[in-house]
C-alpha positions in Angstrom: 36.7 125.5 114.2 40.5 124.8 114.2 42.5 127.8 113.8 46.2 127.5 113.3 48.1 130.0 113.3 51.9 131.2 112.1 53.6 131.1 115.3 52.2 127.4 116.0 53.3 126.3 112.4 56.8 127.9 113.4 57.0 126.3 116.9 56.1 122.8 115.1 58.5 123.1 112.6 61.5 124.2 114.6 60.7 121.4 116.9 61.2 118.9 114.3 63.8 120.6 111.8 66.8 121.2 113.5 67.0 117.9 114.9 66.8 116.4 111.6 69.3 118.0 110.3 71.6 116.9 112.4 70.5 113.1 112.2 71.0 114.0 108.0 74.0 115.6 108.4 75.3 112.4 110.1 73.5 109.7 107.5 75.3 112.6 104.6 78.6 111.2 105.7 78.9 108.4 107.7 80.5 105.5 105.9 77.9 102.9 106.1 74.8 105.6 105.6 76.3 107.7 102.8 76.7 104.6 100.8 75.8 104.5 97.2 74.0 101.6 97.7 71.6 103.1 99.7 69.3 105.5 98.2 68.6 108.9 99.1 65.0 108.4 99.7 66.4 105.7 102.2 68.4 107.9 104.0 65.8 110.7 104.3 63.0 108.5 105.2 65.2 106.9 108.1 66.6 110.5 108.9 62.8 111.3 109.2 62.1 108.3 111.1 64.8 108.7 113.7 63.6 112.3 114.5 60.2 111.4 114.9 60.9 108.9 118.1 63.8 111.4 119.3 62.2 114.6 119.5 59.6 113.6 122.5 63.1 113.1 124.6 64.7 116.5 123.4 64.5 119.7 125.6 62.5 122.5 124.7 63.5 124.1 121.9 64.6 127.9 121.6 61.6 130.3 120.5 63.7 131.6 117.4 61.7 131.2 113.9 63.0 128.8 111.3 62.8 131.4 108.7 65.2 134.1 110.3 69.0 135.0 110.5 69.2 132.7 114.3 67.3 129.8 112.6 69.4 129.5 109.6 72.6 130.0 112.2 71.1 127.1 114.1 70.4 125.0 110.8 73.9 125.5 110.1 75.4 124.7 113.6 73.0 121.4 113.8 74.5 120.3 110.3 77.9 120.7 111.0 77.6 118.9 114.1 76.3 116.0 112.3 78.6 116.0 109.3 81.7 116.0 112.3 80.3 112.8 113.9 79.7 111.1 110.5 83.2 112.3 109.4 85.7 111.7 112.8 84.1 107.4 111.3 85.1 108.0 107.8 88.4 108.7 108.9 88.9 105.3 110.1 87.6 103.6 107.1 90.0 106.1 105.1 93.0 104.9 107.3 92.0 100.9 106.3 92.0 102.2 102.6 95.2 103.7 103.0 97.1 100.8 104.5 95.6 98.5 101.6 96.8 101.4 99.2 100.4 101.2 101.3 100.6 97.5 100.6 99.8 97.3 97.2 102.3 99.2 95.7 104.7 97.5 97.8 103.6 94.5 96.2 104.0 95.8 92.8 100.4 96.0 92.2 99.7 99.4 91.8 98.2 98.9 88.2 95.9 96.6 89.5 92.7 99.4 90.2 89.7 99.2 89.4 86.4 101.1 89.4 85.5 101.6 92.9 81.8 103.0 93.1 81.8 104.0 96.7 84.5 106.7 96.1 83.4 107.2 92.3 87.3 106.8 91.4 89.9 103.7 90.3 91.2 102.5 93.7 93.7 99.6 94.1 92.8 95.9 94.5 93.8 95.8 97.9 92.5 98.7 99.0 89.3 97.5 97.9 90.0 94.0 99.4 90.8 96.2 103.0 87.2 98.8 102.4 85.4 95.3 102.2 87.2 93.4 105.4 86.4 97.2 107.5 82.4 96.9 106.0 81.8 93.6 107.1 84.0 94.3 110.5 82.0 97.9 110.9 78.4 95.8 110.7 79.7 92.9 112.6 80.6 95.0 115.5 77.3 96.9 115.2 79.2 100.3 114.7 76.2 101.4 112.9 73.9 100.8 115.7 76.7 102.2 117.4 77.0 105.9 115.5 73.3 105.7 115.9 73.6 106.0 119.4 76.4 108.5 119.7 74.1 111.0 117.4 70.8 110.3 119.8 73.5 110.9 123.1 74.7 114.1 121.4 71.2 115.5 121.4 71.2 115.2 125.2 75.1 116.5 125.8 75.1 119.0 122.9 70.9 120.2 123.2 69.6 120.7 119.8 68.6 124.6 119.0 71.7 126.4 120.9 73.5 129.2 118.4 77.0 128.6 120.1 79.7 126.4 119.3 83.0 125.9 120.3 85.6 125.7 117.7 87.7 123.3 119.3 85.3 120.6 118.6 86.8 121.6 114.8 90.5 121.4 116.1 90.0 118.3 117.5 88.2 116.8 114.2 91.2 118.3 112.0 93.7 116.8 114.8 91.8 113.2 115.0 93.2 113.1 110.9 96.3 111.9 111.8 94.7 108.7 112.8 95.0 108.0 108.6 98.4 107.8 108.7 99.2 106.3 112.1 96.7 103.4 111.4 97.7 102.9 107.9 101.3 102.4 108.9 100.8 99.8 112.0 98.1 97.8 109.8 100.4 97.4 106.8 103.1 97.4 108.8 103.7 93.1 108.7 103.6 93.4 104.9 105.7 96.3 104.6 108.3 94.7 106.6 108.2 91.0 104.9 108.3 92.8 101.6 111.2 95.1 102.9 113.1 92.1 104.4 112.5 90.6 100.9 114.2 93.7 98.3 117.1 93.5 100.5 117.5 89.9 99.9 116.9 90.2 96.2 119.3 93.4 96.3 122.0 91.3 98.1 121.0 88.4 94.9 121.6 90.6 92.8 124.9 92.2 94.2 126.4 88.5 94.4 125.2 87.4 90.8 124.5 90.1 88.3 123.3 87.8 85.6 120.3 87.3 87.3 117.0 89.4 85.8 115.7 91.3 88.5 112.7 91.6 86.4 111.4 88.0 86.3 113.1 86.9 89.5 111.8 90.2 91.8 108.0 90.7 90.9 106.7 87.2 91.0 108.9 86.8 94.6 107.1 90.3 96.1 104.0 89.2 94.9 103.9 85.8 96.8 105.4 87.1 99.8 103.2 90.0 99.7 99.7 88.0 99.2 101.2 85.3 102.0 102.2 88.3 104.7 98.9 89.8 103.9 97.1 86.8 104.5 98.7 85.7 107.5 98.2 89.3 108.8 94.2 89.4 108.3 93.5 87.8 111.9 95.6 90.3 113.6 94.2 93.1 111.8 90.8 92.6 113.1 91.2 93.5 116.9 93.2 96.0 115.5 90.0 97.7 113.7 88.3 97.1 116.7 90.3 99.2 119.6 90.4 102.0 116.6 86.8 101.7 116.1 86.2 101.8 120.4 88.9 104.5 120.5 86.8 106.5 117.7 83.5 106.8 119.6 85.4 107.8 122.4 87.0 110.4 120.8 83.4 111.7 119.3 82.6 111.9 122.8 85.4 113.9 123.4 84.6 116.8 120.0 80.9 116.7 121.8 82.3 117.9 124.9 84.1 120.7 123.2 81.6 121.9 121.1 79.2 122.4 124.3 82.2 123.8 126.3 81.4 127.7 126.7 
């Protein structure tokens, strides 16, 4: 007869858990998994999937019970490691946002929001327009395929199981924020200066002939030059998204290294 016993139900479990919870912790937050339009039971099913063909790759896993102060440390550490992979992306999506947010007000268009059910909140037009472009650009370049691998690659540089963990894999998560407002700036930057270049000159319109209404004459002129810089600016932005998409894995990479360091 088959006996099984406690310790062989703990070894089992620990052998799939913890890696599991970091491939959730990832699919939690990553833009493109975390989606609303993906179910939960999607998520956990592919979570459950993924550990399945991993774990006969990982290294042996530490002889610490699930059920004990160590295994719930370890639970922790393997979900924060996942949620920082997962989040370092969503910063780069948040910094596409941003710039669409930065160039519709310029245009005069920050009543236009709407419903936005990724982020459960009223987001501008053009910031919606810009989360769209970075979807399709994020699946087009396979950077899901592409976090995908950087989680299975952290397993083998960062081994699943281990308590410690550097904290200036966290410094350089918090540090890697700045990339919202550095990236916002230089992709709305073409329709920030046209529409700059633009209030001067109806300033200057203005200054010369007072009688004109700054009201009818200013908002429609914005909003062209605006929607045409915009436009125009599209092609550009997309290599753009891409060197900040390549320089985000690498900097993943880089927060793996860090967490592993002693």
């Amino acid at each position: 007869m088959w006996v099984v016993t406690q310790a062989q139900i703990e070894v089992w479990l620990a052998l799939f858990w913890w890696p599991f919870l970091r491939i959730m912790g990832m699919l939690l937050v990553d833009p493109f998994f975390s989606s609303r339009r993906i179910p939960v039971r999607v998520r956990v099913g592919l979570a459950i999937f993924l550990t399945l063909v991993v774990v006969p790759a990982l290294p042996p896993m530490p002889s610490v019970p699930v059920v004990s102060p160590d295994g719930m440390l370890i639970a922790v550490r393997e979900l924060l490691v996942g949620i920082s992979i997962g989040f370092v992306m969503r910063l780069v999506f948040t910094a596409v946002e941003m710039a669409g947010h930065l160039a519709g007000l310029q245009m005069g268009l920050g009543f236009a929001s709407f419903y936005d059910p990724q982020n459960a909140s009223n987001t501008l037009a053009v910031a919606q327009l810009m989360s769209l472009l970075m979807i399709l650009l994020f699946l087009a370049l396979n950077g899901h395929l592409m976090m995908l691998r950087i989680l299975l690659e952290s397993m083998l540089q960062l081994p699943v199981g281990q308590v410690h963990l550097n904290g200036k894999g966290f410094e350089l998560v918090a540090l890697y924020g700045g990339v919202i407002f550095r990236s916002a700036v230089l992709l709305s930057l073409p329709v920030l200066a046209a529409l700059l270049i633009t209030n001067l000159s109806i300033g200057v319109m203005t200054r010369a002939a007072p009688q004109l209404n700054v009201f009818a004459i200013g908002f429609p002129l914005t909003l062209g030059i605006g929607f045409a810089a915009l436009y125009y600016s599209l092609p550009f932005m997309v290599p753009q998204i891409d060197q900040l998409i390549g320089g985000t894995t690498r900097v993943v990479g880089e927060i793996i290294k860090a967490f592993a360091s002693p």
